[in-house]
C-alpha positions as CSV (number, residue, x, y, z in Angstrom):
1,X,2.9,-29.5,-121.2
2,X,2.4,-25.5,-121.1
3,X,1.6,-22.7,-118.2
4,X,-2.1,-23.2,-117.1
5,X,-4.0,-20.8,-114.8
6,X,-5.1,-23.4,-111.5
7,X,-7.5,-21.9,-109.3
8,X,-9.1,-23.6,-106.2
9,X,-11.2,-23.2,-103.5
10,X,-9.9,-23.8,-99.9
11,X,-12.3,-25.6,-97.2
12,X,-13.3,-28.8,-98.3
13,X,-11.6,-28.4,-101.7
14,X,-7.7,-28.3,-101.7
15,X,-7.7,-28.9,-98.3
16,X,-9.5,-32.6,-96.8
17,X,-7.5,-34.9,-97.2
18,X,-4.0,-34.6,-96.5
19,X,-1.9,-37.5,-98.1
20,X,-3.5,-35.7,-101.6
21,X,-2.4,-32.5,-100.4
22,X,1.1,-33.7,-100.2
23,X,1.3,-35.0,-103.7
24,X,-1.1,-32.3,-105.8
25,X,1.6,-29.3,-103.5
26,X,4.5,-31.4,-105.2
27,X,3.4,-32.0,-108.9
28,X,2.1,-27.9,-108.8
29,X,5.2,-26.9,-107.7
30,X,7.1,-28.7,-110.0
31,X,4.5,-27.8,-112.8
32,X,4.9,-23.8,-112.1
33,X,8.9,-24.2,-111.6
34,X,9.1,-26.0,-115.0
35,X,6.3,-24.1,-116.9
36,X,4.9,-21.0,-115.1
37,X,1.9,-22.7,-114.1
38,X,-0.1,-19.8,-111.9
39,X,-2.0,-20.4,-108.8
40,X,-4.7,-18.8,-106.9
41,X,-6.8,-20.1,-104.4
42,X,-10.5,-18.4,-104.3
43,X,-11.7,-18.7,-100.6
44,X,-14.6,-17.6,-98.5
45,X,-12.0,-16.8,-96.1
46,X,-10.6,-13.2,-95.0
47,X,-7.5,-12.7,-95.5
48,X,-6.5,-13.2,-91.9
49,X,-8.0,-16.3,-91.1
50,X,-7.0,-17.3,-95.1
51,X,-3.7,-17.4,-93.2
52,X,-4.1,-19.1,-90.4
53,X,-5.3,-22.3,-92.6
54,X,-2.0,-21.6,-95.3
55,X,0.0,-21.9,-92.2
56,X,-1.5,-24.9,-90.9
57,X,-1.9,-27.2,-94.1
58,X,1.8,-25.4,-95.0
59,X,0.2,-24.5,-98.3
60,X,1.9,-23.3,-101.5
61,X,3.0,-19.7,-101.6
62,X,-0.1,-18.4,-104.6
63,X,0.6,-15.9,-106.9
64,X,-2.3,-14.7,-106.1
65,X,-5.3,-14.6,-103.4
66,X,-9.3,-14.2,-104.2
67,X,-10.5,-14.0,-100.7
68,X,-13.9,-12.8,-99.0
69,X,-15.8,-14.5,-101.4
70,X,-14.9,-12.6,-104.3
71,X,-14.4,-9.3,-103.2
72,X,-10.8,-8.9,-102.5
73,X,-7.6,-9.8,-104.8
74,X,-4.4,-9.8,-103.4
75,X,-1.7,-9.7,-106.2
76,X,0.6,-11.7,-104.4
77,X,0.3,-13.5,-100.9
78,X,2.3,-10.9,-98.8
79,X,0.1,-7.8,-100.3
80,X,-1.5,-5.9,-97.6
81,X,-4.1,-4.1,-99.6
82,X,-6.5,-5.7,-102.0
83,X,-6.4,-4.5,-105.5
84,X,-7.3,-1.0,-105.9
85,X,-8.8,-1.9,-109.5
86,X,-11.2,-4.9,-108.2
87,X,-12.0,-2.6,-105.3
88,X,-12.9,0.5,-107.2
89,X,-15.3,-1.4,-109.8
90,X,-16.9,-2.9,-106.4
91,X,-17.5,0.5,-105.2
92,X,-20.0,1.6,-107.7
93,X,-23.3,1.4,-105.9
94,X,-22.3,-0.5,-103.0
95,X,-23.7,1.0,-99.6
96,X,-22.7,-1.4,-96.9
97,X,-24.8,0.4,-93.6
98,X,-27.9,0.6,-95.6
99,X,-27.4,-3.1,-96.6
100,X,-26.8,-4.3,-93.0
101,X,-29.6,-1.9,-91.6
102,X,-32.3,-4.1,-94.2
103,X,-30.6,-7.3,-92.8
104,X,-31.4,-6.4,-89.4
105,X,-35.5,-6.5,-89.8
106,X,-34.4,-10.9,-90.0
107,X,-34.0,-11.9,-86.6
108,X,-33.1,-15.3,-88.3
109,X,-30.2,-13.6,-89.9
110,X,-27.0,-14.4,-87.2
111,X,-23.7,-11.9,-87.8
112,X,-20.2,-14.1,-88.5
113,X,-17.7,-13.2,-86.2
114,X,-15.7,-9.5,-87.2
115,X,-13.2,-11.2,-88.9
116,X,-15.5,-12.1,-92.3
117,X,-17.4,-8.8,-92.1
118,X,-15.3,-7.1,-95.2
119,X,-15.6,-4.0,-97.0
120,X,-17.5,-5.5,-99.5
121,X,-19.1,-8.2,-97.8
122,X,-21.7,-8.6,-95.3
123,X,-22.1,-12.4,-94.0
124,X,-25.0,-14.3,-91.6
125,X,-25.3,-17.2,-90.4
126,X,-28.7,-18.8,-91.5
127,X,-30.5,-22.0,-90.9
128,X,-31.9,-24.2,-93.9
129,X,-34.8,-24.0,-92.7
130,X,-35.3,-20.5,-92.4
131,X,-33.6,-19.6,-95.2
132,X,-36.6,-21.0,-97.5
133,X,-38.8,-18.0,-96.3
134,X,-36.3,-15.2,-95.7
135,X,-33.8,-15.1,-98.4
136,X,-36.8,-14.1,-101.1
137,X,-38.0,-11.6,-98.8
138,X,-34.5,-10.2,-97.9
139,X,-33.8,-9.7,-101.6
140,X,-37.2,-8.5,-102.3
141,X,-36.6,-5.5,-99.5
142,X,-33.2,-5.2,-100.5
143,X,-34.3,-4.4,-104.6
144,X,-37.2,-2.2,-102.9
145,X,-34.5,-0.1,-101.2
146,X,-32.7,0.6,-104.2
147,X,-29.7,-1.7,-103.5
148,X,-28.3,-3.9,-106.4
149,X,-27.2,-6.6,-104.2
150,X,-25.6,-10.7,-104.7
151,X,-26.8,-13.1,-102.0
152,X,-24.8,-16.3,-102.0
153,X,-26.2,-19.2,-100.2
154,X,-23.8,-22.3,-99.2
155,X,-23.1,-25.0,-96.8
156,X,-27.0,-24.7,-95.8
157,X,-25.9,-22.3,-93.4
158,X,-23.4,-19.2,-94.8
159,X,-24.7,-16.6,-96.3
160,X,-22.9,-13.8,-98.1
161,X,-24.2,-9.9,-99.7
162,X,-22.0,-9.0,-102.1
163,X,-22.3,-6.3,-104.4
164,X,-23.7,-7.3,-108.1
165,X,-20.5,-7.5,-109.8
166,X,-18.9,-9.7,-107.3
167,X,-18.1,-13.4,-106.7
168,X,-15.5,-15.8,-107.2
169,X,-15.9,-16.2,-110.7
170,X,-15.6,-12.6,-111.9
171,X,-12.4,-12.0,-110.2
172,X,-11.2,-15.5,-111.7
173,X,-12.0,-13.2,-114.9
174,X,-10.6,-10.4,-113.6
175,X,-7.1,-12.4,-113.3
176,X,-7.3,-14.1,-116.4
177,X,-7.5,-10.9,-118.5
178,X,-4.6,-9.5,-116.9
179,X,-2.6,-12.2,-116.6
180,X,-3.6,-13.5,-120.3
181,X,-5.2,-16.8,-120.4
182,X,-8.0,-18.4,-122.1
183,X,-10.7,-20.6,-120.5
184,X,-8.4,-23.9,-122.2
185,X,-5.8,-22.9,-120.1
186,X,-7.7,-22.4,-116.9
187,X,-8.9,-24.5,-114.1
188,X,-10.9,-24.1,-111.6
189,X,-11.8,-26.2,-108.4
190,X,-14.6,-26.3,-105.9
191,X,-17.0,-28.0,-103.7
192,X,-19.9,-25.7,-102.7
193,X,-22.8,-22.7,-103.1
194,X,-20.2,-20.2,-103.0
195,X,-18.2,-22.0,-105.9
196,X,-21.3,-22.1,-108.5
197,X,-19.5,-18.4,-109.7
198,X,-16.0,-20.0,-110.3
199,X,-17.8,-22.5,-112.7
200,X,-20.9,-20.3,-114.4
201,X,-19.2,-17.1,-115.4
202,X,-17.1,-18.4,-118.3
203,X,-16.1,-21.8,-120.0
204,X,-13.3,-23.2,-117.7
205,X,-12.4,-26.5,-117.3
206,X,-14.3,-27.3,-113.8
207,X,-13.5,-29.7,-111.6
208,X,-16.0,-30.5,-108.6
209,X,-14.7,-32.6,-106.0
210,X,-16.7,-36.2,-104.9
211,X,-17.5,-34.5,-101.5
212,X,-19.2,-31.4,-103.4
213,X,-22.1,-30.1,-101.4
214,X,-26.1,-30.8,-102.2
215,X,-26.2,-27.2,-103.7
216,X,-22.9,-27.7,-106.3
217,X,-24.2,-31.4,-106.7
218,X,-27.7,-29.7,-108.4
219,X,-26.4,-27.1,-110.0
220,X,-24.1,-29.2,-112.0
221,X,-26.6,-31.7,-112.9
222,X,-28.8,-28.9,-114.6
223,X,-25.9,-26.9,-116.1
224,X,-23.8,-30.2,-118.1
225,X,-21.2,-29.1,-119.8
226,X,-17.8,-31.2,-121.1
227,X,-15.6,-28.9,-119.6
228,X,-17.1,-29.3,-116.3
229,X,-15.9,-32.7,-114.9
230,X,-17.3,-34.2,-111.5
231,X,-14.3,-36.4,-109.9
232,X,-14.7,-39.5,-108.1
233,X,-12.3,-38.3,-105.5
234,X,-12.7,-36.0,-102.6
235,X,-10.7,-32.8,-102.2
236,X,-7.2,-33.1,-103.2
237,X,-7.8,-36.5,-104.6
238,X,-10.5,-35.0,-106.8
239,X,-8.2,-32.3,-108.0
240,X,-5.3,-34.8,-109.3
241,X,-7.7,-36.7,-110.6
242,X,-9.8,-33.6,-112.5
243,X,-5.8,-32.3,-113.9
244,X,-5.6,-35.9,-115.2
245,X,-8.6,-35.6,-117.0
246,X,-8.0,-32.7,-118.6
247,X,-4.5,-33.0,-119.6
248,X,-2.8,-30.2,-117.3
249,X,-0.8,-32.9,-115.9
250,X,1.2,-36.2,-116.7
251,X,-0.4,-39.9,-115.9
């Protein structure tokens, strides 16, 4: 057994099923005490409400936090300003008025509540249904404006603007890099749209939960790969089971 980099998404992912929460938060802990095991937990979530959930499932204490989709690291959990490198690189060509001033010709396109509008981050709520006809015109008027601009669809119903160079996935590279790990030693968990990042950017081992969304389901399907794994179980059961699989822990 060595250190391993263990990253996870939150909703639906770590957090589902709580009697698996309560054993994968014991064999973690013991794994980082005994080994230096790192982990980070790659959320939708702002910061704030991030918190709100860590108190409430009485989560482990990361080592560090991707939150906002992507678009903010926190070196540690009790860091009150994201880091200034990840920001910086973000910066380059983002122009958040003009970006929410296109979004406003949809009236399809609903704002999320204050808390998960970020910096770097704009996010709608948007129906399936309409999203078939106004995502490709939103990004069509968006690249027309000049603005280099992600849109990441999930849940059939959130949708993020990020700028180009970020997501989940290249801040999971961002860490790695500094922290020094290769994709063998890193993990990373998810369940929906907004996860496709953590498991398309490089080659770590993946681990899709059994309640992954529609959108991860597909994607998976048409992207095989044997370091991607699709568990049986659902959320924390799917984790301890994907860890199994791989190695990073004991049967």
């Amino acid at each position: 057994m060595t250190a391993f980099l263990f990253i996870t998404d939150l909703d639906n992912t770590l957090v589902g099923d709580d009697n698996a929460l309560k054993e994968l938060k014991k064999q973690l802990s013991q794994h980082r005490q005994e080994y230096g095991t790192k982990i980070v937990y790659a959320t939708g979530r702002s910061r704030s409400i991030y918190h709100d959930l860590k108190r409430e499932k009485q989560l482990l204490d990361p080592d560090a936090l991707i939150a906002a989709v992507g678009t903010e690291i926190y070196d540690h959990d009790g860091q009150d300003t994201p880091d200034p490198a990840w920001s910086d690189k973000l910066a380059q060509g983002w122009n958040r008025d003009l970006i929410v001033a296109t979004a406003a010709h949809y009236s399809d396109l609903v704002p999320q509540p204050d808390s998960e509008q970020r910096p770097f981050k704009v996010s709608y709520y948007l129906t399936e249904e309409a999203a078939v006809e106004v995502l490709p015109q939103l990004e069509s008027l968006l690249a027309e404006r000049g603005l280099d601009v992600k849109l990441i669809y999930s849940g059939s119903k959130d949708l993020d603007l990020l700028p180009r160079h970020a997501d989940k996935g290249l801040a999971v590279q961002f860490l790695k890099q500094k922290w020094g790990f290769d994709s063998t030693q890193t993990v990373v968990c998810g369940d929906s749209g907004n996860d496709i990042a953590l498991f398309s950017v490089g080659e770590e081992r993946g681990i899709i939960v059994g309640n992954a969304r529609p959108e991860l389901r597909q994607w998976y399907h048409k992207n095989p790969a044997d370091y991607r794994y699709m568990a049986q179980g659902c959320c924390a059961g799917g984790i301890l089971e994907g860890l199994h699989h791989f190695g990073f822990l004991k049967t």
